[in-house]
mmCIF file of the N, C-alpha and C atoms, coordinates in Angstrom:
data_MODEL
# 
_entry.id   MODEL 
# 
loop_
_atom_site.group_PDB 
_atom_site.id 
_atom_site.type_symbol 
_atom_site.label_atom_id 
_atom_site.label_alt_id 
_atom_site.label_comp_id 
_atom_site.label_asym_id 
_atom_site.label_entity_id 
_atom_site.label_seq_id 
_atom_site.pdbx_PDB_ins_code 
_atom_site.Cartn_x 
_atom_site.Cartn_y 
_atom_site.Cartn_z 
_atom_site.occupancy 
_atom_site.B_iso_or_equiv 
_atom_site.pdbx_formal_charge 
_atom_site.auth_seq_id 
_atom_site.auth_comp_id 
_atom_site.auth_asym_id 
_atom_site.auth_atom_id 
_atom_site.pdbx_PDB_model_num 
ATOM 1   N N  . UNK A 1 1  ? 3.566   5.124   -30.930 1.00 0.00 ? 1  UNK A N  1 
ATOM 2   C CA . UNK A 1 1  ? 3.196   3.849   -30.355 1.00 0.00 ? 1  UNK A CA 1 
ATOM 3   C C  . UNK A 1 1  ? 2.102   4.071   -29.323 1.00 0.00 ? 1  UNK A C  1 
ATOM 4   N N  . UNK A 1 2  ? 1.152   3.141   -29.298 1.00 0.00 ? 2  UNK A N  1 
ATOM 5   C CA . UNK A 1 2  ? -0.009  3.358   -28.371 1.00 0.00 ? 2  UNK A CA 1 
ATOM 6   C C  . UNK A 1 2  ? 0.812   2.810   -26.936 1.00 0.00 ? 2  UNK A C  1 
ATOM 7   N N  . UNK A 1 3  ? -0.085  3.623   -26.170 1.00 0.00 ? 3  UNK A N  1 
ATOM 8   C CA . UNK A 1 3  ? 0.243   3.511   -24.290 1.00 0.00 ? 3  UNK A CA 1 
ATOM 9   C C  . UNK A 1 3  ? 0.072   1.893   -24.280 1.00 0.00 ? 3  UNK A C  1 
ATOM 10  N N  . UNK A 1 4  ? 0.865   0.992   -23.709 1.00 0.00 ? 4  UNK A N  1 
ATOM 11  C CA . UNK A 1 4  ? 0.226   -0.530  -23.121 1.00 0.00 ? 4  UNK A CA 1 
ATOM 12  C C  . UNK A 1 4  ? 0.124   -0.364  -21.683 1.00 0.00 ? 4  UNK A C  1 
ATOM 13  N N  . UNK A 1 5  ? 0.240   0.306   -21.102 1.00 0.00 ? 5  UNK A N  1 
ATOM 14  C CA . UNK A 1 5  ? -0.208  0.459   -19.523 1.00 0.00 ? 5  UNK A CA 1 
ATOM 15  C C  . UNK A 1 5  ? -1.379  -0.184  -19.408 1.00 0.00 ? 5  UNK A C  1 
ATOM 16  N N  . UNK A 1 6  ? -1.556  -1.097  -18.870 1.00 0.00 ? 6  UNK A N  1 
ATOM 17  C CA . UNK A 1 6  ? -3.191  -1.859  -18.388 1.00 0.00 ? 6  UNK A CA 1 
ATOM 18  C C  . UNK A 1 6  ? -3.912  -1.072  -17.973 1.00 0.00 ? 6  UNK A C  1 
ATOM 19  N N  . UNK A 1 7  ? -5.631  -0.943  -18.037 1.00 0.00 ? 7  UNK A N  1 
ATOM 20  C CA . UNK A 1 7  ? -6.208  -0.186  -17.110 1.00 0.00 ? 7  UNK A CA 1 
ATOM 21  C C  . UNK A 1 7  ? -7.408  -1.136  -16.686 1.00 0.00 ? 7  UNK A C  1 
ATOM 22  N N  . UNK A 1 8  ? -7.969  -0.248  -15.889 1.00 0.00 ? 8  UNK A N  1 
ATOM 23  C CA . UNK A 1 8  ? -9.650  -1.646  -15.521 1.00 0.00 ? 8  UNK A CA 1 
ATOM 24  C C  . UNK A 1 8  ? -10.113 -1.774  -16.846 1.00 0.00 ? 8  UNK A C  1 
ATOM 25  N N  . UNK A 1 9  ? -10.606 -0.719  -17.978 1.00 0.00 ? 9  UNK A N  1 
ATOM 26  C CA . UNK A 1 9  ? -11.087 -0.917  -18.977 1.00 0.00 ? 9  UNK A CA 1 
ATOM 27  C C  . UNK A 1 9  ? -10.461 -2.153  -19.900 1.00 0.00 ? 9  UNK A C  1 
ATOM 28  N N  . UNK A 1 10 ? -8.611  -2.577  -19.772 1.00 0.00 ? 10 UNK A N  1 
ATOM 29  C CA . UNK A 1 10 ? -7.976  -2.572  -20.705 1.00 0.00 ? 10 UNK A CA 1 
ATOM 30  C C  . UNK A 1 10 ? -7.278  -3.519  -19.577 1.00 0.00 ? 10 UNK A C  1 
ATOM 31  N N  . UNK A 1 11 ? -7.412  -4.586  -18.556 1.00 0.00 ? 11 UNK A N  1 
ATOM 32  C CA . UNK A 1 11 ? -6.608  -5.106  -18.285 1.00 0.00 ? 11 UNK A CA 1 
ATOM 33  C C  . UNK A 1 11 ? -5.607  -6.131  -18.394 1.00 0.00 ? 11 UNK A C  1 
ATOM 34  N N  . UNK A 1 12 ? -4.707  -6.809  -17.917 1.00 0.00 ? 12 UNK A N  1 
ATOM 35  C CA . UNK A 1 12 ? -3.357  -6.722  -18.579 1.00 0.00 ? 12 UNK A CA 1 
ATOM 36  C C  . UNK A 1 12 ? -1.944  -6.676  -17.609 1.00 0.00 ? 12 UNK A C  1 
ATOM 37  N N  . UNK A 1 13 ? -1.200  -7.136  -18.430 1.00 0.00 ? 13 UNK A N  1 
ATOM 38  C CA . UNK A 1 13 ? 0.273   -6.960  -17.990 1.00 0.00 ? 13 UNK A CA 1 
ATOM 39  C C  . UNK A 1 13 ? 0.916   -6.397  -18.617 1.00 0.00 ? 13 UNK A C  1 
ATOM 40  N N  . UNK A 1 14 ? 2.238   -5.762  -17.835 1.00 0.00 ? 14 UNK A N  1 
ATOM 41  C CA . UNK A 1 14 ? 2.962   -5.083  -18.944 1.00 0.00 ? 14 UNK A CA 1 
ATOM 42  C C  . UNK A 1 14 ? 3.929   -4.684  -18.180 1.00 0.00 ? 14 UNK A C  1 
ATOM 43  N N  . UNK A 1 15 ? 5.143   -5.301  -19.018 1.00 0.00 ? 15 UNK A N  1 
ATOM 44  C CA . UNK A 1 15 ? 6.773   -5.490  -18.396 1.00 0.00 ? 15 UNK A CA 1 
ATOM 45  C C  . UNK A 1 15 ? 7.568   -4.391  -19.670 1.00 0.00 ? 15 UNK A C  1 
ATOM 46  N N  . UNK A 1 16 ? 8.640   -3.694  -19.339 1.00 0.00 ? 16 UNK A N  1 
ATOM 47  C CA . UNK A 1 16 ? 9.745   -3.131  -20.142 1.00 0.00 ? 16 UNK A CA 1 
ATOM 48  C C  . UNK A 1 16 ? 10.982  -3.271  -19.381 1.00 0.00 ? 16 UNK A C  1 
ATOM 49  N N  . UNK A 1 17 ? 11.908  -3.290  -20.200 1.00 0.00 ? 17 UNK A N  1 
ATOM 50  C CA . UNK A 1 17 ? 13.018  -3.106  -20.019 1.00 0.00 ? 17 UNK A CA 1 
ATOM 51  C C  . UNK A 1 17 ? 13.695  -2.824  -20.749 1.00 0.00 ? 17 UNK A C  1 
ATOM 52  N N  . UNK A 1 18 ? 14.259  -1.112  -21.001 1.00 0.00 ? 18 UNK A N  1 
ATOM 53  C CA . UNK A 1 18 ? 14.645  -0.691  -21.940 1.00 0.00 ? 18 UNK A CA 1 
ATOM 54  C C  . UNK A 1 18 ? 15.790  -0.907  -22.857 1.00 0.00 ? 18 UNK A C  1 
ATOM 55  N N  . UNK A 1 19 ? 16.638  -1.467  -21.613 1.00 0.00 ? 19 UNK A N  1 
ATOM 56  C CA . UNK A 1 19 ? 18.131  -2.142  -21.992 1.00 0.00 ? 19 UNK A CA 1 
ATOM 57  C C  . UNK A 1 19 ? 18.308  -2.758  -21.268 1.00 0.00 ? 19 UNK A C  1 
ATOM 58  N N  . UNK A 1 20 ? 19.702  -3.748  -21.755 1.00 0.00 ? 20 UNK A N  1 
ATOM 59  C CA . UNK A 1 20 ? 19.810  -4.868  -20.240 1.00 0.00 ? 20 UNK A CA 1 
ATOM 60  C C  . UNK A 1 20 ? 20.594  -4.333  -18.872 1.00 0.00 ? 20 UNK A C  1 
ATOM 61  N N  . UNK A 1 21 ? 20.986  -3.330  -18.867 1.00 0.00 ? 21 UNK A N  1 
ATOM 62  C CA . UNK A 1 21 ? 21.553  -2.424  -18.317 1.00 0.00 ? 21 UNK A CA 1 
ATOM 63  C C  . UNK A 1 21 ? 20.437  -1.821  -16.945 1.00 0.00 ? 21 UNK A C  1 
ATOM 64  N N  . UNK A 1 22 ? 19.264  -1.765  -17.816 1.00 0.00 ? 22 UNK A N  1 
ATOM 65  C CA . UNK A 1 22 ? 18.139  -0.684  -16.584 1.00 0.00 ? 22 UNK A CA 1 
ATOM 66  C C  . UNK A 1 22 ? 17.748  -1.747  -15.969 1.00 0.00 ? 22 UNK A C  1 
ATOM 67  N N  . UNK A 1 23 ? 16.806  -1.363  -15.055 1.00 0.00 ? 23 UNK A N  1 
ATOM 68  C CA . UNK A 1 23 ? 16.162  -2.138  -14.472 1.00 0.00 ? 23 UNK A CA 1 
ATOM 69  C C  . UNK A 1 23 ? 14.737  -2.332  -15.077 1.00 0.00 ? 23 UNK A C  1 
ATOM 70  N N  . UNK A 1 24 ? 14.134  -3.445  -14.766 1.00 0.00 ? 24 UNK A N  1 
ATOM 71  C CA . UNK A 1 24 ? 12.788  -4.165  -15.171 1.00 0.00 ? 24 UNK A CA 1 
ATOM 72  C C  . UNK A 1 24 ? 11.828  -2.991  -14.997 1.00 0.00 ? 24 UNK A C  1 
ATOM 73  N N  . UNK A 1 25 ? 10.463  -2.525  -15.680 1.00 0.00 ? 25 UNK A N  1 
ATOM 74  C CA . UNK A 1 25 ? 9.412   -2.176  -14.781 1.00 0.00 ? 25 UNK A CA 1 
ATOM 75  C C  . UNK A 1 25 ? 8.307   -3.004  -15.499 1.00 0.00 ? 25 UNK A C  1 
ATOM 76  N N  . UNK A 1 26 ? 7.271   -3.047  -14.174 1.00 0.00 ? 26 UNK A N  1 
ATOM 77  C CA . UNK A 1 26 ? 6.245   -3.488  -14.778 1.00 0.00 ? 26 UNK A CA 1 
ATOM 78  C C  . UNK A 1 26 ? 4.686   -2.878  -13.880 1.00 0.00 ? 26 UNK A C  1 
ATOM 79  N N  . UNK A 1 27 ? 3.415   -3.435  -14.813 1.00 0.00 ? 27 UNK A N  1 
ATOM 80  C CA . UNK A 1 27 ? 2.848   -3.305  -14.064 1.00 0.00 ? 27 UNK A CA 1 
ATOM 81  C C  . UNK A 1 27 ? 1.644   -4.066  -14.411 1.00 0.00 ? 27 UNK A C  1 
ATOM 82  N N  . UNK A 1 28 ? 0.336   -4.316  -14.007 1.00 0.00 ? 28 UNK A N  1 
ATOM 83  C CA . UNK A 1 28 ? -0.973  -5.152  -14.070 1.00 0.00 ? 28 UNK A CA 1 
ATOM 84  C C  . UNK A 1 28 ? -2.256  -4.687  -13.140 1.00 0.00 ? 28 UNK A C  1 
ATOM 85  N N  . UNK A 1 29 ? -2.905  -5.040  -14.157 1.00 0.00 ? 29 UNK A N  1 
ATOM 86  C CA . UNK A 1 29 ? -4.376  -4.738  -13.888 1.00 0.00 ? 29 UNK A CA 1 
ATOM 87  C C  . UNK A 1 29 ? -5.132  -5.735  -13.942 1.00 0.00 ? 29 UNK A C  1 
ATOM 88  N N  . UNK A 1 30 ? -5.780  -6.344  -13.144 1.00 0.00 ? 30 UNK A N  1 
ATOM 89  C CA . UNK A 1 30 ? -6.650  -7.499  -13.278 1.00 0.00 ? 30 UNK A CA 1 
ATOM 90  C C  . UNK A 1 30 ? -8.383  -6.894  -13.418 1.00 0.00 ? 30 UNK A C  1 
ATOM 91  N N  . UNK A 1 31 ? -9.084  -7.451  -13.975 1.00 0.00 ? 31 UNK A N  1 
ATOM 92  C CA . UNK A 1 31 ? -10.831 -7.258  -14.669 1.00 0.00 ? 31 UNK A CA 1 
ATOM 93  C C  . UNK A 1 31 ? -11.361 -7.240  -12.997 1.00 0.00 ? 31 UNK A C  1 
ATOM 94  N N  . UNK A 1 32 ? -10.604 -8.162  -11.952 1.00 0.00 ? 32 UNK A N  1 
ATOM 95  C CA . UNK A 1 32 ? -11.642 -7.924  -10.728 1.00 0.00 ? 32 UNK A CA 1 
ATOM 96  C C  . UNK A 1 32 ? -11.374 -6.677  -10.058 1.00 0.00 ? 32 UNK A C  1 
ATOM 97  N N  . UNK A 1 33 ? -10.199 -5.981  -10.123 1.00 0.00 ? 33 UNK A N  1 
ATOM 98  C CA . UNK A 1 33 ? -10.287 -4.987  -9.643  1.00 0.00 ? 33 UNK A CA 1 
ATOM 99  C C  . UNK A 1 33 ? -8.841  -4.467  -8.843  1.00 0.00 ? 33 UNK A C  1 
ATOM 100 N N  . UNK A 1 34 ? -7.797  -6.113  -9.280  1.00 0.00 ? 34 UNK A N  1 
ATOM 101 C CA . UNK A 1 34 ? -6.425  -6.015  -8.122  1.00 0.00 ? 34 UNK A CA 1 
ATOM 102 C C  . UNK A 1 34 ? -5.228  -5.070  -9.113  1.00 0.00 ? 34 UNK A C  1 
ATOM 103 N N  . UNK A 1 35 ? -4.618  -4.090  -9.072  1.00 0.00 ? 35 UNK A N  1 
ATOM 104 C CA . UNK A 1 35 ? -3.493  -3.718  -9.604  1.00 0.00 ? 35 UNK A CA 1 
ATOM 105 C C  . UNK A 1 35 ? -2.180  -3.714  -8.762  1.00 0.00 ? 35 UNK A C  1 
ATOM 106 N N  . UNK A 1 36 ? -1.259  -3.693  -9.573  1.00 0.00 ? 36 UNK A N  1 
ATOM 107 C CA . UNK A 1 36 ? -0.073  -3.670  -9.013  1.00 0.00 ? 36 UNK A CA 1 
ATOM 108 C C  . UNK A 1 36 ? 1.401   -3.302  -9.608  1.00 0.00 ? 36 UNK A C  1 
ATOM 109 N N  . UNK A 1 37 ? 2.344   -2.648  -9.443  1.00 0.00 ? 37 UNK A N  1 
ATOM 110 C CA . UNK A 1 37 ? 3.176   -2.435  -10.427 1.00 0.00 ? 37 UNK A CA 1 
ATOM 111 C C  . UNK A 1 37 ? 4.804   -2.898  -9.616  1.00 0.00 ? 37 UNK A C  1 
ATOM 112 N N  . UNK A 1 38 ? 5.409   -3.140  -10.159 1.00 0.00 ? 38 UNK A N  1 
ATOM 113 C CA . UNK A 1 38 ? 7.018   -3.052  -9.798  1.00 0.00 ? 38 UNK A CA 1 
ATOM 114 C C  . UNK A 1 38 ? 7.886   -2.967  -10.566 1.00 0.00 ? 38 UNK A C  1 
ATOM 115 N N  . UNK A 1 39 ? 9.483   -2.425  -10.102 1.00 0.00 ? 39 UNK A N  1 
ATOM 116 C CA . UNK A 1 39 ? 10.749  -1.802  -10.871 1.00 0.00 ? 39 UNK A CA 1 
ATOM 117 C C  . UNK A 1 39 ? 11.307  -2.729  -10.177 1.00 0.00 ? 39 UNK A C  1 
ATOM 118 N N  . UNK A 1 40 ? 12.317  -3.032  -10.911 1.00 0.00 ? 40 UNK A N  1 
ATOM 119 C CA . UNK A 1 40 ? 13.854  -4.255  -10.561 1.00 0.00 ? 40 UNK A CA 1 
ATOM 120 C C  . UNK A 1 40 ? 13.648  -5.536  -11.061 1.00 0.00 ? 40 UNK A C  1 
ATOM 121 N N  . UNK A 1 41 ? 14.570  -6.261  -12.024 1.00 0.00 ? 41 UNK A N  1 
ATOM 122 C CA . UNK A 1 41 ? 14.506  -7.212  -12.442 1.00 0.00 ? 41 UNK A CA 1 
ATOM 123 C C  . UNK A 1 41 ? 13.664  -8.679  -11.687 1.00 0.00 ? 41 UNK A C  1 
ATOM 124 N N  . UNK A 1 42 ? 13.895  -8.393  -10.310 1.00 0.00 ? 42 UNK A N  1 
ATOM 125 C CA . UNK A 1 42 ? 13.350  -9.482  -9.648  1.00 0.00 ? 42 UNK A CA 1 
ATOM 126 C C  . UNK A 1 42 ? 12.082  -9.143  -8.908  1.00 0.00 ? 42 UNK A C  1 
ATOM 127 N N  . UNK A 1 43 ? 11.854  -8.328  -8.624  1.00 0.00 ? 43 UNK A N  1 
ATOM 128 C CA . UNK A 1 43 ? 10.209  -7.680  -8.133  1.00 0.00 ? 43 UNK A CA 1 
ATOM 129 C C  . UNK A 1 43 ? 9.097   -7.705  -9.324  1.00 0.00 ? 43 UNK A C  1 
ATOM 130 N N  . UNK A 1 44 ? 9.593   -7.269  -10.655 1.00 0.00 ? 44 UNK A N  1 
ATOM 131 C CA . UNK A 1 44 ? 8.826   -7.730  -11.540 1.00 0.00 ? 44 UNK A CA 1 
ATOM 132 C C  . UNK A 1 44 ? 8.389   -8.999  -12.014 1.00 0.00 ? 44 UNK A C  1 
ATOM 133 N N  . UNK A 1 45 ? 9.631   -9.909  -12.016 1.00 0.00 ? 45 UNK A N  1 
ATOM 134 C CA . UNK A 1 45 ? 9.745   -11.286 -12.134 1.00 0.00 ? 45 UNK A CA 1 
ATOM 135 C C  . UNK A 1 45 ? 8.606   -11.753 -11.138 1.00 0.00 ? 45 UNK A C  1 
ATOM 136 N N  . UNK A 1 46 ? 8.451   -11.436 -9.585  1.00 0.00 ? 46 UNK A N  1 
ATOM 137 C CA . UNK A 1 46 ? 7.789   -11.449 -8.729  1.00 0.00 ? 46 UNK A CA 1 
ATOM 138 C C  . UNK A 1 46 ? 5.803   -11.400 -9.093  1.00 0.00 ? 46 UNK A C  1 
ATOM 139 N N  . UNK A 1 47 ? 6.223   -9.917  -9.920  1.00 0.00 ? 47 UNK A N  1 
ATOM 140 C CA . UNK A 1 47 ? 4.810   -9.404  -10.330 1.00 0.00 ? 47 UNK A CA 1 
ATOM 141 C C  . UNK A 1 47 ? 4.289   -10.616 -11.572 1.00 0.00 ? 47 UNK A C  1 
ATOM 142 N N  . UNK A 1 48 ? 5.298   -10.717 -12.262 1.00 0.00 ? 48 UNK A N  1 
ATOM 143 C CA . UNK A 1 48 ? 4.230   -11.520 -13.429 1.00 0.00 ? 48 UNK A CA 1 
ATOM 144 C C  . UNK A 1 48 ? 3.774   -12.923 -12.579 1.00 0.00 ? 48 UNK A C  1 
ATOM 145 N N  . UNK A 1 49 ? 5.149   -13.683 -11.887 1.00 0.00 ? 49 UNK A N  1 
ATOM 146 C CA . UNK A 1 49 ? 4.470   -15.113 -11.362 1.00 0.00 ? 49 UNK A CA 1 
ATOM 147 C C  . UNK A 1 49 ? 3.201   -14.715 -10.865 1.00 0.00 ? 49 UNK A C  1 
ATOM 148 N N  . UNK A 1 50 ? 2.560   -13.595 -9.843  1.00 0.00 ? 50 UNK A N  1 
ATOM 149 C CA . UNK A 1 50 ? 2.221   -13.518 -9.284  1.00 0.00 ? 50 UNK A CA 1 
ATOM 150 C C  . UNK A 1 50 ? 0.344   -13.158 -10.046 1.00 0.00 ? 50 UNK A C  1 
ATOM 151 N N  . UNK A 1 51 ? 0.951   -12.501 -10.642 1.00 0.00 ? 51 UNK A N  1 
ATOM 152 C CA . UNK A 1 51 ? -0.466  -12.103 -11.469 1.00 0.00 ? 51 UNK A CA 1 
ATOM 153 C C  . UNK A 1 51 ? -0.764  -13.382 -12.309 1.00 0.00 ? 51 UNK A C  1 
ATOM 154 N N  . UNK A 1 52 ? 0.138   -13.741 -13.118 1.00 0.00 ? 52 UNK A N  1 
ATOM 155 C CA . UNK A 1 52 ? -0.338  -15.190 -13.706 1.00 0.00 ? 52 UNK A CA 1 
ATOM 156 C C  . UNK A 1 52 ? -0.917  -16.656 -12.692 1.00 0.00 ? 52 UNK A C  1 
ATOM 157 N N  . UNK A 1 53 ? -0.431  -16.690 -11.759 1.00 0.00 ? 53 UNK A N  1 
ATOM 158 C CA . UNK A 1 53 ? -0.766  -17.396 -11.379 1.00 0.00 ? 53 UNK A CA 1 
ATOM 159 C C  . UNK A 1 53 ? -2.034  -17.358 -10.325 1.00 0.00 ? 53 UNK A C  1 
ATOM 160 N N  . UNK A 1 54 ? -2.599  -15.809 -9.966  1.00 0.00 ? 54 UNK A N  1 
ATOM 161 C CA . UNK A 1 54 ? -3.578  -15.763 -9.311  1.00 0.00 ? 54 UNK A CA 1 
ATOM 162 C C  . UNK A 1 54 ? -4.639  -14.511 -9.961  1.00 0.00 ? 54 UNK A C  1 
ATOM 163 N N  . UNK A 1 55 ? -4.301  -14.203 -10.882 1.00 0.00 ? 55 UNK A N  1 
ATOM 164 C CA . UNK A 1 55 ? -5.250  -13.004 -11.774 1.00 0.00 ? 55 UNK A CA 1 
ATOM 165 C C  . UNK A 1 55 ? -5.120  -13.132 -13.493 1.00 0.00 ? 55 UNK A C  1 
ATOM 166 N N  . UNK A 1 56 ? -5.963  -12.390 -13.527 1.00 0.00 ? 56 UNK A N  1 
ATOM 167 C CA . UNK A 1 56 ? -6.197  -12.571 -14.959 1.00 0.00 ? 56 UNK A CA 1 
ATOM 168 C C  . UNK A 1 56 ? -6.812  -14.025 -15.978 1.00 0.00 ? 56 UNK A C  1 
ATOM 169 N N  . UNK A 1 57 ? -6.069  -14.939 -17.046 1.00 0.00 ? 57 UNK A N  1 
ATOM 170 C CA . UNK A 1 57 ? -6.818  -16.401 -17.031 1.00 0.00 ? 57 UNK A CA 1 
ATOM 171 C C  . UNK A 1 57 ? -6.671  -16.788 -15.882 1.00 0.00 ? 57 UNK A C  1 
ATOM 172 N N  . UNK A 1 58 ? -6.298  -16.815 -15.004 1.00 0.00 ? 58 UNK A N  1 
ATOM 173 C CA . UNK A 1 58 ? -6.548  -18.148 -13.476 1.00 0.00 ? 58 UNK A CA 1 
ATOM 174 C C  . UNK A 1 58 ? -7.872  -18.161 -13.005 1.00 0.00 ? 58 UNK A C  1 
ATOM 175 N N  . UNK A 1 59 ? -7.882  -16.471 -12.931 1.00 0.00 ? 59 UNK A N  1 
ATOM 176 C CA . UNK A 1 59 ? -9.751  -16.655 -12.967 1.00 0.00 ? 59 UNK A CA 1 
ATOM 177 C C  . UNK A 1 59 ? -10.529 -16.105 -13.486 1.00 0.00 ? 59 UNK A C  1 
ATOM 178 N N  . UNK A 1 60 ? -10.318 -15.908 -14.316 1.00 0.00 ? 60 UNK A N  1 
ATOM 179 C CA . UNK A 1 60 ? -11.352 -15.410 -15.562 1.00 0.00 ? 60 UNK A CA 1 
ATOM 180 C C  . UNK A 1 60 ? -11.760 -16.537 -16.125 1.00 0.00 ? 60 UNK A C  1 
ATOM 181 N N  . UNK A 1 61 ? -11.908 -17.787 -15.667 1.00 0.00 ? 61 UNK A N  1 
ATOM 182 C CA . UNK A 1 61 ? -12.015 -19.066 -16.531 1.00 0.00 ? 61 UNK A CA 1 
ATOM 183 C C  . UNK A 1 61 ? -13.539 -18.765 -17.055 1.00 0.00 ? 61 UNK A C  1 
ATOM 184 N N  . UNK A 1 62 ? -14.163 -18.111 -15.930 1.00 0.00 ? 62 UNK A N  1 
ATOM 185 C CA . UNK A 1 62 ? -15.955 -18.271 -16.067 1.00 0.00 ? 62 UNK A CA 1 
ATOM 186 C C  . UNK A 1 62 ? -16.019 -16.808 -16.631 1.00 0.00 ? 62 UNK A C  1 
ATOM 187 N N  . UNK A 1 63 ? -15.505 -15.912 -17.069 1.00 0.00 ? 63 UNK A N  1 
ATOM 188 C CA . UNK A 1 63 ? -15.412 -14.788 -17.715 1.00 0.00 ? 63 UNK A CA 1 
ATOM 189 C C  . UNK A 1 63 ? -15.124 -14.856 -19.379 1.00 0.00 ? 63 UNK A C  1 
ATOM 190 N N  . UNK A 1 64 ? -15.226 -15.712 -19.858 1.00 0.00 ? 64 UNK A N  1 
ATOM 191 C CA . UNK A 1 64 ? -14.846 -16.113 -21.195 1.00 0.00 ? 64 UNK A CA 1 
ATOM 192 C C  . UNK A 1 64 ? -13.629 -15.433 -21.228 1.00 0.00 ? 64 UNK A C  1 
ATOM 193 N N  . UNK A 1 65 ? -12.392 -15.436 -20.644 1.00 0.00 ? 65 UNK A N  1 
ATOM 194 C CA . UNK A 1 65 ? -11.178 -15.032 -20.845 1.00 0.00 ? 65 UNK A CA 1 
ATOM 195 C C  . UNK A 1 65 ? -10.420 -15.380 -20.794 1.00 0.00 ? 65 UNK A C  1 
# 
């Protein structure tokens, strides 16, 4: 399976959770330059609102993205 880890080249989100048992991880890369990662069901939860709602399409609108 290819790596999904985001990078600047390749940015992105990217959540696992291997079982319902582990805990969440995640992590994101935004095209302007912000990354960020977190572990635990609710810090990740944290990370996606957070990136969706202020990186990636939110503003890439003028980036054709």
């Amino acid at each position: 399976m290819t790596d999904l880890t985001p990078t600047p080249d390749s940015p992105g989100l990217h959540v696992s959770k291997p079982s319902p048992s582990a805990p969440a991880q995640g992590s994101a890369v935004c095209h302007c330059g912000a990354r960020a990662s977190a572990t635990g069901d609710d810090q990740v939860r944290a990370l996606v609102e957070g990136y969706t709602a202020n990186h990636g399409r939110a503003h890439g609108k003028g980036r054709g993205r």
